[in-house]
N, C-alpha and C positions, 0 to 999 in steps of 0.2 A: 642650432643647425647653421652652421656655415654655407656660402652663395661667395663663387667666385663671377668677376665679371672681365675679360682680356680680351682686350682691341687690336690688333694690329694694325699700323699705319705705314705702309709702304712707302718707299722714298715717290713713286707715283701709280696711280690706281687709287681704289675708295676704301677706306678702313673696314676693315670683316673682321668679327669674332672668332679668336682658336683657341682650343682648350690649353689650360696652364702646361702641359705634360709636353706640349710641342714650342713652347717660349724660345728655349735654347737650339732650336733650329733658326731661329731667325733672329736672336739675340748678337749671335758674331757678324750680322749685316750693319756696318757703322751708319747707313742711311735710314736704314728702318728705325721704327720707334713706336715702342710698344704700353700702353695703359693697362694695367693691372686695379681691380678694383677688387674687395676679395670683406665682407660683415661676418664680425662673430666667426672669425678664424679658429680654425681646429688647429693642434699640434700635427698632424699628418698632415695637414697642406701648407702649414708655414711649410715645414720640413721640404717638400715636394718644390713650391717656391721658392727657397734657399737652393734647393741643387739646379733649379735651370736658373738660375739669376746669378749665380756665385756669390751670394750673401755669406758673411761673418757668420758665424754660428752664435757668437754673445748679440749680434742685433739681431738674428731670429730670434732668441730666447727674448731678447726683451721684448719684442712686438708681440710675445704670444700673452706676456706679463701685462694685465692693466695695474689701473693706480700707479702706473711711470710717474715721473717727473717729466715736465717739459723739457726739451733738451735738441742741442745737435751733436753729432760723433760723425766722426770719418773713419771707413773702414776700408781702407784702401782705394779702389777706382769709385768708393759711390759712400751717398750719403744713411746716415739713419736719424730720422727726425720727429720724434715724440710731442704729439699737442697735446692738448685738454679743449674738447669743442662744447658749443652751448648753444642750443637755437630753441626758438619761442614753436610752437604746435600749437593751435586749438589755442590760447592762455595758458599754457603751461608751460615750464620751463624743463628742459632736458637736459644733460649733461653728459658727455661722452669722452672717448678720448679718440685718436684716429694718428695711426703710426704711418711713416713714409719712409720708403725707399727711394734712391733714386741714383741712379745710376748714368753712366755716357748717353744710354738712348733707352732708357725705361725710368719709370714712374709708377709704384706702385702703392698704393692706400691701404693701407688695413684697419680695420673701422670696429671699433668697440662700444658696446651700448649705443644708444639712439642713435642710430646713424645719419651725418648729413647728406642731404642728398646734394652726389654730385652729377646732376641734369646737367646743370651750367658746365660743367666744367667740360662736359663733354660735346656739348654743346659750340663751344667759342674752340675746344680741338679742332671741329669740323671745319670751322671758319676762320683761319687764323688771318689775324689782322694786318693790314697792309704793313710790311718794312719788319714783319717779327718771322722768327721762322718757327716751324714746327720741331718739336725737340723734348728731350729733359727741363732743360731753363723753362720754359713757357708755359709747360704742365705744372712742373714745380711754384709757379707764379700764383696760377688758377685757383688750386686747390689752397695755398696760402692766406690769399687774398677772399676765397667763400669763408673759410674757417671765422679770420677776421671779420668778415660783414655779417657776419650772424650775432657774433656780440652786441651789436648794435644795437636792434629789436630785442632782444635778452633786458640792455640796458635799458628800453626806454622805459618796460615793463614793470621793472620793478621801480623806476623814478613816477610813474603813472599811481603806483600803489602807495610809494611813501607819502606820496601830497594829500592822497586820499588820510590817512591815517596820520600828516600832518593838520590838516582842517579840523580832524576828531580831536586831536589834541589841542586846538589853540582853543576852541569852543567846550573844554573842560569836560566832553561824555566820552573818552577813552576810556571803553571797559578791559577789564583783566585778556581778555582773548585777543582786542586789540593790539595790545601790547607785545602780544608773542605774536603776532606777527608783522610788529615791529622788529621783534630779534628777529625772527626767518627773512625778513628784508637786508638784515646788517649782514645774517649768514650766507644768503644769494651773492652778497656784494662781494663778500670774500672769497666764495667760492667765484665766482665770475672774475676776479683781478689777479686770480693763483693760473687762470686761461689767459689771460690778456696781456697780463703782464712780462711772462717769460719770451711771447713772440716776439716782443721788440728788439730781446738779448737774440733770440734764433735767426731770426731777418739781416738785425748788423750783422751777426757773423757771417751767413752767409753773402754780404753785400762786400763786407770787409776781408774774408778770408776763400771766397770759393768763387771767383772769378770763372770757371768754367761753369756754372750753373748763373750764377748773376751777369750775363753779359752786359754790353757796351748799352744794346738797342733796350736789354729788359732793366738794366740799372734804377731808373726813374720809376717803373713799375714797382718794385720790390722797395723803394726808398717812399712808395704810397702806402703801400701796407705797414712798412714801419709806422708812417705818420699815423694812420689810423688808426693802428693798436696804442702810441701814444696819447691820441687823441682818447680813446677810449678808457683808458688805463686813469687817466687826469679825471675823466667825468665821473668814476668809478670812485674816487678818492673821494673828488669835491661828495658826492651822496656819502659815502660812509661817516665822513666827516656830519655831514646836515643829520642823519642818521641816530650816530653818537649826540651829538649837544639834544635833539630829541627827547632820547630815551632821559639825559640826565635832567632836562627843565622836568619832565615828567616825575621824576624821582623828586625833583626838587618841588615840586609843586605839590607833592603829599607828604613832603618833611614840613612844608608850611599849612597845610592841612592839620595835620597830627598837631604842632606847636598851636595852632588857635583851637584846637580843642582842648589841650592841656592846659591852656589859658584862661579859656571858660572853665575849664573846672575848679580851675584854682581861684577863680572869682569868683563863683557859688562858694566854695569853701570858705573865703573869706567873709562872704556873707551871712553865711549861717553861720560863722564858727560865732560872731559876736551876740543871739540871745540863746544859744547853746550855752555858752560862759553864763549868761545873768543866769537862765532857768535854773542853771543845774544849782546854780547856789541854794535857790529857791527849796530844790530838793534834798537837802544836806538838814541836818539834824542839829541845829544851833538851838541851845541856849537860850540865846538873845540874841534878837536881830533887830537893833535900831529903828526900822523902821512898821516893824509890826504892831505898835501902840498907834499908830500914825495911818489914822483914815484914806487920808491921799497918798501913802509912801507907795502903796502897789500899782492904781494907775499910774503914778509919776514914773515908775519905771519903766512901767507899757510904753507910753510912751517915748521916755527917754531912748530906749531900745528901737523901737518903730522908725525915729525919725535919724536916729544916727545910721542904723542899718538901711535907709532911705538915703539917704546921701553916699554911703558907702556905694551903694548901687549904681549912682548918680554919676559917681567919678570914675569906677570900672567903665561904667557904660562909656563912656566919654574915651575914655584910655583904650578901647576895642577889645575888654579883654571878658568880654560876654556879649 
């Protein structure tokens, strides 16, 4: 079920809520500037939002589309800008996507699965900061810059868990289940730098190509968010990287497992193979055997057997291969 939420913020007076259906009375006022906030969008209210916003009809269609790609598009007087968000709940980790419009004097969120909350965002609207002005640029900032700071806590969570289940590995009790969630660690990661990573491309361009949204005064703002999705994006790598070598010492650490078992057994085998050899003669059907007239020819072999398969033992043992 879809929940629209729209702000209006008059060039002076205190922002009131109006329903979507009256946007486009107040949308041709270049002073006014309106937040759109709108979870789990239906086709009938994109639709509805497309006609008082003048939206593209291919960027409604894609915001109504999840599993986007990250992306920015221009569609004439206003933007369309597809994330992929992630934020920590309770220890769990959530994944979402949250589409933006934004236009001369509106801003509007369309929020798919776990939605972030944007309290803050509306929040620091309320209060806009000394030398910034109220507008598209500034909203556009906010909700950029929450997306970004959520990754953070995502990250630190799953670096909290690889250390856990690196300690299991270096102290050699990493059971089988440990391990898979060693992959769902490597997979968090990926799935988390396929969100992090594309912001940095969406940020420059906007910093670099859209000057009426990246002004003078928010430049330095939006060149923060860049840094930090790079920032994030690097510490994302560095763990996948620690992640992978991981998974392969592990791998490799039961290919050295497996070789000293097949070691030892090749050292028993050599073991027994040498009065396996004597006895079996013993068992064979000869004629004459040299030493059967010969009181001592039988312990003599005992022994001879005993102490060379006794040394034999000796130098495996010595060599580590039992």
């Amino acid at each position: 079920m879809s929940s629209a939420y729209c702000l209006l913020y008059p060039d002076s007076g205190m922002p009131r809520q109006i329903p979507i259906d009256d946007v486009s009375e107040y949308i041709g006022t270049r002073n006014n500037f309106i937040w759109i906030e709108i979870a789990d969008a239906e086709q009938g209210m994109l639709e509805k939002l497309g006609e008082e916003l003048g939206l593209h009809e291919l960027a409604v269609e894609d915001a109504l589309t999840t599993h986007q790609r990250p992306k920015l598009e221009e569609y004439g007087n206003h933007l369309f800008i597809s994330t992929k968000t992630a934020q920590l709940l309770e220890g769990h980790i959530f994944s979402g996507e949250a589409h933006l419009f934004a236009g001369p004097n509106f801003v509007a969120a369309i929020k798919h699965g776990p939605e972030p909350n944007l309290t803050r965002v509306h929040d620091k609207l309320a209060t806009v900061k000394s030398g910034l002005a109220m507008g598209s640029p500034y909203a556009l900032y906010l909700v950029l810059d929450l997306i970004v700071d959520h990754y953070r806590p995502v990250l630190e969570s799953i670096h909290d868990r690889f250390r856990t289940l690196e300690n299991l590995l270096l102290t050699d009790k990493l059971e089988r289940n440990d391990l898979e969630r060693l992959y769902n660690v490597k997979r968090e990661l990926n799935s988390l730098r396929d969100a992090a990573e594309p912001m940095q491309s969406i940020v420059q361009d906007l910093i670099r190509l859209h000057p009426e949204f990246v002004t003078r005064e928010l430049k330095a703002y939006f060149r923060d968010v860049h840094d930090h999705a790079m920032r994030v994006t690097a510490s994302i790598d560095m763990l996948r990287t620690s992640t992978s070598d991981a998974m392969q010492f592990h791998l490799a650490a039961l290919n050295i497992q497996q070789n000293e078992s097949v070691q030892k057994l090749a050292g028993w085998g050599a073991i027994l193979a040498l009065p396996t050899v004597v006895f079996s003669l013993y068992g064979m059907n000869f004629k004459w055997m040299p030493e059967l007239n010969m009181p001592l020819a039988y312990p003599a072999v005992m022994a001879a057997t005993t102490v060379v398969t006794f040394w034999l033992y000796k130098r495996l043992k010595k060599r580590g291969w039992i």
